[in-house]
KOLNU-197348 format. One record per residue (C-alpha): residue number from 1; residue in one letter; x, z, y. Coordinates in steps of 0.1 Angstrom, whole numbers. Layout:
// residues N
i aa east up north
NUM a X Z Y
...
//
This chain:
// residues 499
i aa east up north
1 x -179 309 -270
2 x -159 278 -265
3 x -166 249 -237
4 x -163 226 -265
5 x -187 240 -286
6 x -213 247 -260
7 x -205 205 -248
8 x -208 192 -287
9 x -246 209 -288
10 x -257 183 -259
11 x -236 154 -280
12 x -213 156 -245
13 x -174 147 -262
14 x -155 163 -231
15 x -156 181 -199
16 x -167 157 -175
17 x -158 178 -148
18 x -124 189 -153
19 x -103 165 -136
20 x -108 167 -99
21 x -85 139 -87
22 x -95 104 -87
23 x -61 87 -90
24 x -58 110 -125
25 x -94 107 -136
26 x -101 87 -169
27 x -137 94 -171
28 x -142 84 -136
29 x -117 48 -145
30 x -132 42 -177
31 x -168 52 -172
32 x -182 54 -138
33 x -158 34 -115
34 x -185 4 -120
35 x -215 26 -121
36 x -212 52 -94
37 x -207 43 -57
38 x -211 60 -22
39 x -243 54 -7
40 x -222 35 23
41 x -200 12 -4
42 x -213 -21 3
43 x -204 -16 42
44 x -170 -4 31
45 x -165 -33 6
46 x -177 -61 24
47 x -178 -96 12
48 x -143 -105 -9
49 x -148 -139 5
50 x -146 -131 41
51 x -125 -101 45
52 x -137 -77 66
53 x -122 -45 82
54 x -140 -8 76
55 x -127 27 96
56 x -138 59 70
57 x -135 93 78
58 x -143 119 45
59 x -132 155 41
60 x -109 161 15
61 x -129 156 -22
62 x -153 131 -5
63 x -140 102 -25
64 x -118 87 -4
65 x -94 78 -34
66 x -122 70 -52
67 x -136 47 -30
68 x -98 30 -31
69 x -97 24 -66
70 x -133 10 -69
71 x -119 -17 -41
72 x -94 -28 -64
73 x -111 -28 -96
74 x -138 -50 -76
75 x -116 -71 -62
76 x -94 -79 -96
77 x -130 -85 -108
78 x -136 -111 -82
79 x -104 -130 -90
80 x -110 -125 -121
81 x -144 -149 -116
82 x -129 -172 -88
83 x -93 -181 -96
84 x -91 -206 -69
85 x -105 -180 -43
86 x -87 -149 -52
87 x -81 -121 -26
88 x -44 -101 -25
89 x -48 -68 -23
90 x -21 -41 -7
91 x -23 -7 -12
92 x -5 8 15
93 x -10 45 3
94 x 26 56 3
95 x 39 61 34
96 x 71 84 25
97 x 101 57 16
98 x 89 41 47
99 x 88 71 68
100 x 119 85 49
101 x 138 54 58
102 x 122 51 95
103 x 136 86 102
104 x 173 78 91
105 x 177 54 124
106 x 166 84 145
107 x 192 109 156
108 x 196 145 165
109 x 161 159 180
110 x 147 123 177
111 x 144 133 139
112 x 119 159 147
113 x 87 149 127
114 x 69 151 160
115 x 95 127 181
116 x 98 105 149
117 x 63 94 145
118 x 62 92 186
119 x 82 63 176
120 x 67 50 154
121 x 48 17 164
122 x 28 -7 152
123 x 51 -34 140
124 x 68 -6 115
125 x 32 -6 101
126 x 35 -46 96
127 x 63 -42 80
128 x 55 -16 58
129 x 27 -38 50
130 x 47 -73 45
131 x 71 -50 22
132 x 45 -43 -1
133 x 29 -72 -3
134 x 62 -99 -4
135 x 75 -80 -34
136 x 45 -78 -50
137 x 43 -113 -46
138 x 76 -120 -61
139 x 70 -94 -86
140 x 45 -117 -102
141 x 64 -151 -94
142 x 97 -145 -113
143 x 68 -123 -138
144 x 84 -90 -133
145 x 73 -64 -156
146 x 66 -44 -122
147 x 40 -72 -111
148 x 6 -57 -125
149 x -7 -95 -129
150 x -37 -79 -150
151 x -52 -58 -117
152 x -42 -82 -88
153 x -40 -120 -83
154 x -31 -146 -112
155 x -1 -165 -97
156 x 7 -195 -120
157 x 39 -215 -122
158 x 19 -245 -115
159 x 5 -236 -81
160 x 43 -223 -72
161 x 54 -256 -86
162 x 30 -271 -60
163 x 44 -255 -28
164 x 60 -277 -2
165 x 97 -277 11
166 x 84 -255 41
167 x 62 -233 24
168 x 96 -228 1
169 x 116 -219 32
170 x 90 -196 42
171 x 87 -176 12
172 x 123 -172 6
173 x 126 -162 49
174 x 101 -135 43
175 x 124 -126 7
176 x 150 -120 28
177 x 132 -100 53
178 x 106 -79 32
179 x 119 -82 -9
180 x 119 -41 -13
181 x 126 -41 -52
182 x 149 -24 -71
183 x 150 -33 -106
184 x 178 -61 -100
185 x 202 -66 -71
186 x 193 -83 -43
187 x 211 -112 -44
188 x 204 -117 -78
189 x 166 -119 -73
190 x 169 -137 -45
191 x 189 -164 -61
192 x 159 -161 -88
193 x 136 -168 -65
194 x 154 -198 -54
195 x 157 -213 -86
196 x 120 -206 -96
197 x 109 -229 -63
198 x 135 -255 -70
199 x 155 -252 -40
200 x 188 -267 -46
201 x 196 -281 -16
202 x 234 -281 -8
203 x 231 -285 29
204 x 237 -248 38
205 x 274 -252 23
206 x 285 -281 40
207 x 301 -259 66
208 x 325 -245 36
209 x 328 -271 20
210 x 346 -284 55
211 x 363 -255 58
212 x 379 -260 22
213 x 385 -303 24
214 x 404 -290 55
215 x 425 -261 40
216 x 430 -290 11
217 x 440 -314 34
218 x 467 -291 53
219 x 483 -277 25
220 x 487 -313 7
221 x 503 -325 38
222 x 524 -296 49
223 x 535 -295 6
224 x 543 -334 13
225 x 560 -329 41
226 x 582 -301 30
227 x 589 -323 -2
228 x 599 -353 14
229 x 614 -347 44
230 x 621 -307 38
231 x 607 -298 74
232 x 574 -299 92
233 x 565 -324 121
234 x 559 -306 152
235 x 551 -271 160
236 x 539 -253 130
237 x 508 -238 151
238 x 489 -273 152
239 x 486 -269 111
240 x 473 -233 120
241 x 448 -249 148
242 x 441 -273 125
243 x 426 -247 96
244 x 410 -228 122
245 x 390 -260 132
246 x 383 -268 96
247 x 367 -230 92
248 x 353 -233 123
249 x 316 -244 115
250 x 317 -216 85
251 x 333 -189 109
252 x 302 -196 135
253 x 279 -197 111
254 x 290 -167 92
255 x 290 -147 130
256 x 253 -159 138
257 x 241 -149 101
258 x 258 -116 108
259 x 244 -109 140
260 x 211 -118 132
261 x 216 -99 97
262 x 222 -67 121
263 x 189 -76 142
264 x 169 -73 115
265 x 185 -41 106
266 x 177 -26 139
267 x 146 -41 143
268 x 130 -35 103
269 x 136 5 103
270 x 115 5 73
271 x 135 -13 54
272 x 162 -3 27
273 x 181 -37 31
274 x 218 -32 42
275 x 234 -59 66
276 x 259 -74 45
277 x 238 -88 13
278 x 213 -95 44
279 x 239 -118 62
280 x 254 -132 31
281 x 216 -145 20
282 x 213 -159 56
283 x 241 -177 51
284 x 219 -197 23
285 x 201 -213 51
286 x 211 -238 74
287 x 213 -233 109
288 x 188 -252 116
289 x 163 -236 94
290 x 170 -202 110
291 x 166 -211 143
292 x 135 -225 144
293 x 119 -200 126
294 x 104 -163 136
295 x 122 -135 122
296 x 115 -98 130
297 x 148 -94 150
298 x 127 -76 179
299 x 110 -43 186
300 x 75 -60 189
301 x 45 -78 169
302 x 48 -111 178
303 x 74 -114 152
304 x 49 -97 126
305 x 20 -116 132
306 x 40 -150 125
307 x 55 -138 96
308 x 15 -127 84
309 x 4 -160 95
310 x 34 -170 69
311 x 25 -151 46
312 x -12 -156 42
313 x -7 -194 46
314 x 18 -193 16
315 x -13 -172 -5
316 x -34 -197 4
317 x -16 -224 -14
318 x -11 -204 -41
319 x -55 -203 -42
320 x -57 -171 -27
321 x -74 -169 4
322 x -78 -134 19
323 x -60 -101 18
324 x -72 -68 16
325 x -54 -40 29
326 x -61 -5 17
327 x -47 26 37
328 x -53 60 19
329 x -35 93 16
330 x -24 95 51
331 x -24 131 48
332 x -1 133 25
333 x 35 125 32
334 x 63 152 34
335 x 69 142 69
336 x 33 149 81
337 x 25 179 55
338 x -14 176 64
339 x -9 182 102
340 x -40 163 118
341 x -16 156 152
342 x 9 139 132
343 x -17 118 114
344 x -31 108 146
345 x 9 97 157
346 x 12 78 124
347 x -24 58 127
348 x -28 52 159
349 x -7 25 167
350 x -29 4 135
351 x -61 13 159
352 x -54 -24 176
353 x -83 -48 174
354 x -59 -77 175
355 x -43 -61 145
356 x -80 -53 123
357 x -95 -85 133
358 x -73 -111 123
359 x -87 -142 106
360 x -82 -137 69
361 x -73 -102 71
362 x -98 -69 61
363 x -80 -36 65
364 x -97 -5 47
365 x -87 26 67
366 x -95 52 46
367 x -88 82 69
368 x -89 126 64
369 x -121 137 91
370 x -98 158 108
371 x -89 126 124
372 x -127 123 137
373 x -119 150 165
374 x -95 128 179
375 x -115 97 181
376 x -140 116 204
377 x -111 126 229
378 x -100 89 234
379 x -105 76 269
380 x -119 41 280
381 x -86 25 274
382 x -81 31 234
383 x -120 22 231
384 x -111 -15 247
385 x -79 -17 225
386 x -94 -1 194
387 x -128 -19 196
388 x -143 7 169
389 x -177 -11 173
390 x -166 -36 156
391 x -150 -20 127
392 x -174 -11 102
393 x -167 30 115
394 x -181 54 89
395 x -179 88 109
396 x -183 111 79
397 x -187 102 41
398 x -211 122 37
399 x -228 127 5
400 x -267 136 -1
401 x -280 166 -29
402 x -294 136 -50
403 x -264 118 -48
404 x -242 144 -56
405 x -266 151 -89
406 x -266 116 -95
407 x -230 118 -94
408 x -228 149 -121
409 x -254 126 -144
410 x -233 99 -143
411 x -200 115 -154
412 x -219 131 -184
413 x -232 101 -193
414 x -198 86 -190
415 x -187 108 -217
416 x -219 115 -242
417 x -223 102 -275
418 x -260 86 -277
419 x -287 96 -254
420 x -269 121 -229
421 x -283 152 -212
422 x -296 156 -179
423 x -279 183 -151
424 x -308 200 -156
425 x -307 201 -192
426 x -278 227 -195
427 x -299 249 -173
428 x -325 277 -181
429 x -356 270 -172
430 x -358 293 -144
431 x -332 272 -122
432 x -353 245 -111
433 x -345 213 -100
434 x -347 216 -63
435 x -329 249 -65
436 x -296 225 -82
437 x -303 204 -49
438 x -301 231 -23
439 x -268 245 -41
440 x -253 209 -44
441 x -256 201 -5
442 x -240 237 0
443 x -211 218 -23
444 x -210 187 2
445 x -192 169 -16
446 x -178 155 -53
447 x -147 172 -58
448 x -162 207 -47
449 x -195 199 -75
450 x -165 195 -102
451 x -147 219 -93
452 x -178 244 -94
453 x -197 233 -125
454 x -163 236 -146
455 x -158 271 -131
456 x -196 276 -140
457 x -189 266 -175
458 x -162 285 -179
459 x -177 319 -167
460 x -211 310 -193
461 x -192 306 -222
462 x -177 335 -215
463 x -202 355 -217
464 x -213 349 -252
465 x -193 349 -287
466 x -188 315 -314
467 x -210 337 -338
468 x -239 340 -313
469 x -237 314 -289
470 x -261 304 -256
471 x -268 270 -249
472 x -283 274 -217
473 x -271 288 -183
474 x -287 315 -168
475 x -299 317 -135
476 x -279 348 -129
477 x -246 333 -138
478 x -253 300 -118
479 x -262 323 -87
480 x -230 348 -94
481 x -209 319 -95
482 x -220 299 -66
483 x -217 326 -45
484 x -182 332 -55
485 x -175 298 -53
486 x -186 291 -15
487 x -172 323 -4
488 x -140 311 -15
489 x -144 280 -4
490 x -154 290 36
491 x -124 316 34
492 x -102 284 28
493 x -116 263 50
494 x -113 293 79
495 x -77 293 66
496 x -71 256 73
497 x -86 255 106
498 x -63 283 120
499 x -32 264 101
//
């Protein structure tokens, strides 16, 4: 007997547990993502008008990822409904380029995965972050095809148009700094940038354009001199002193773009800018312009925060007026490979209540529970940085019997033509309804219910023939399989614990 055919009796079009991963699950995207929630979701969520920050620890399958993409679909509703009070979101759920690129300033037993995160600190985080969220930002000024306008913020031309000189300068600083993309050079899209905000000034080549009157000016003269008299006047080193002189402004200029250039380098080890295209677009500004402004040329988050306070002032003119940021799939990177102590190295350093709390700002930490352990080691002194009181903490998303067979209903209904079927429907009668709860809080949470009820499918439909099917599952193969199923389950959870 085939899944299908026992699924087409119950008018069900496809397996609505097969797919066990969020980030890859259509029926969960297209049919329950507005529909199905964690009991703690509103906590997590928040108000999109005054950004909030929430701490979550789930076990893996808990809906972590889940969670994550309901946050942005809810949130591209919002700005969908209030275009003049739209919140940018940044997904920071990636953490291996940055990671990747943080370890290539490390050297010899430094690039240990242990001694690299040990370094790892919390302005590498802000950056990370700023990355992310300056080239999205540009993504969907200059309209890149890369910007995913439809799921984020709606940037029009006419609110860029309306940005001041300063707020100019300050988006095309924080370019320079945090513009990650690599679909175009970037000079090139730099230069784009420039021309999209109308900054044409010609002030920042006035030092050249000395240099070259002067070289002009020495060359006619020396040509005239030779011409008309067929020798120079005095010593031919005062026409050398004299170009030098003329360069002089550029030369200096050049030195302090280059050396700041190189600061930023060693400062921004996220970052895949190199130092030469970095100096050459410093060289676009004037002097003045750089040095009165903050740029991340230290190891340290003052630096960061002013060029967050830049960057959320420049969203606010462009009728935006919060940012979310969402952290997920810490567990993930090649770097940590799932080790709990390594998470703890790579999160710790965002544990700062300066950092969570800032005006504007709502960071979703959406954290593995091995991490839980951890936070009841601290002592008094990462409690008074961290201030978790005040940080919306979910210790564990856990998930209830009845919400776990509320999930299941949902996710048939999501894919049923018509009137859909109950969880208990595809059951024989003997397998009551409070026996399905008892085995579903044995399941804890989503991804182990899917997992299970497609195995359970699967091992029914096997048992029976096209020609004389069954569309009902016993109570012997639900208890077979369950058993299976859990023991299974505990042997690889005893196998993680003593990895």
């Amino acid at each position: 007997m085939k899944i299908h055919q026992f699924l087409e009796h119950y008018g069900i079009q496809s397996n609505p547990f097969a797919v066990e991963d969020a980030q890859t699950d259509t029926v969960f995207k297209s049919g329950c993502i507005d529909t199905t929630y964690h009991p703690a979701w509103q906590k997590v969520f928040g108000d999109p008008l005054e950004p909030s920050t929430s701490i979550v620890f789930g076990e893996k399958g808990a809906g972590k990822t889940a969670m994550r993409l309901q946050i942005v679909e809810h949130i591209a509703h919002h700005n969908r409904e209030n275009p003049t009070q739209q919140v940018y979101v940044i997904e920071y759920d990636d953490f291996n380029p940055y990671l990747d690129r943080f370890r290539e300033h490390q050297m010899g037993r430094a690039r240990r995965p242990d001694r690299t995160l040990k370094r790892w600190m919390l302005w590498d985080h802000m950056d990370a972050i700023l990355m992310i969220g300056v080239t999205s930002l540009i993504d969907r000024i200059l309209g890149s095809r890369h910007s995913q306008a439809t799921k984020g913020c709606q940037i029009s031309d006419d609110a860029v148009a309306q940005l001041d000189s300063n707020e100019a300068r300050d988006l095309l600083l924080l370019a320079a700094c945090y513009d990650e993309s690599t679909t175009e050079t970037f000079k090139s899209r730099w230069g784009q940038l420039r021309k999209k905000l109308g900054v044409r000034s010609i002030a920042p080549w006035g030092a050249m354009a000395m240099g070259i009157g002067v070289s002009v000016a020495v060359v006619a003269l020396v040509a005239s001199l030779l011409i008309g008299r067929g020798e120079l006047v005095g010593p031919w080193w005062l026409y050398l002193i004299a170009l030098i002189a003329g360069w002089m402004p550029w030369l200096v200029k050049a030195a302090r773009a280059l050396w700041k250039a190189h600061r930023i380098y060693r400062s921004v080890k996220v970052s895949n800018h190199e130092r030469i295209p970095l100096a050459r677009t410093l060289m676009d500004f004037t002097m003045s312009d750089l040095a009165s402004q903050p740029l991340p040329m230290h190891p340290r988050t003052d630096d960061r925060y002013a060029m967050l306070n830049k960057f959320s002032g420049i969203l606010r003119s462009l009728n935006v007026n919060g940012i979310i940021v969402i952290v997920d799939r810490v567990d993930e990177p090649h770097l940590i490979n799932g080790s709990p102590e390594l998470m703890r190295l790579l999160l710790w350093p965002m544990l700062d209540n300066k950092f969570l709390k800032q005006s504007g700002i709502g960071v979703k930490l959406l954290l593995p529970i091995e991490l839980q352990q951890f936070i009841e080691r601290e002592n008094k002194e990462f409690y008074q940085r961290a201030r978790l009181d005040k940080q919306n903490m979910i210790p564990s998303l856990q998930w209830t019997s009845e919400a776990l067979y509320d999930v299941a209903s949902a996710r048939i209904s999501a894919v049923s033509n018509g009137e859909s079927p109950s969880v208990q429907d595809l059951f024989d009668e003997s397998i009551s309804k409070q026996r399905l709860f008892e085995a579903f809080r044995a399941l804890r949470v989503p991804r182990h219910l899917f997992k299970f009820l497609y195995r359970l499918l699967v091992a029914h439909c096997n048992n029976y023939t096209d020609h004389e099917p069954s569309f009902k599952i016993s109570s012997q193969t639900f208890e077979s399989t369950l058993a299976v199923y859990l023991r299974e389950q505990d042997a690889f959870d005893r196998g993680l614990g003593a990895g």
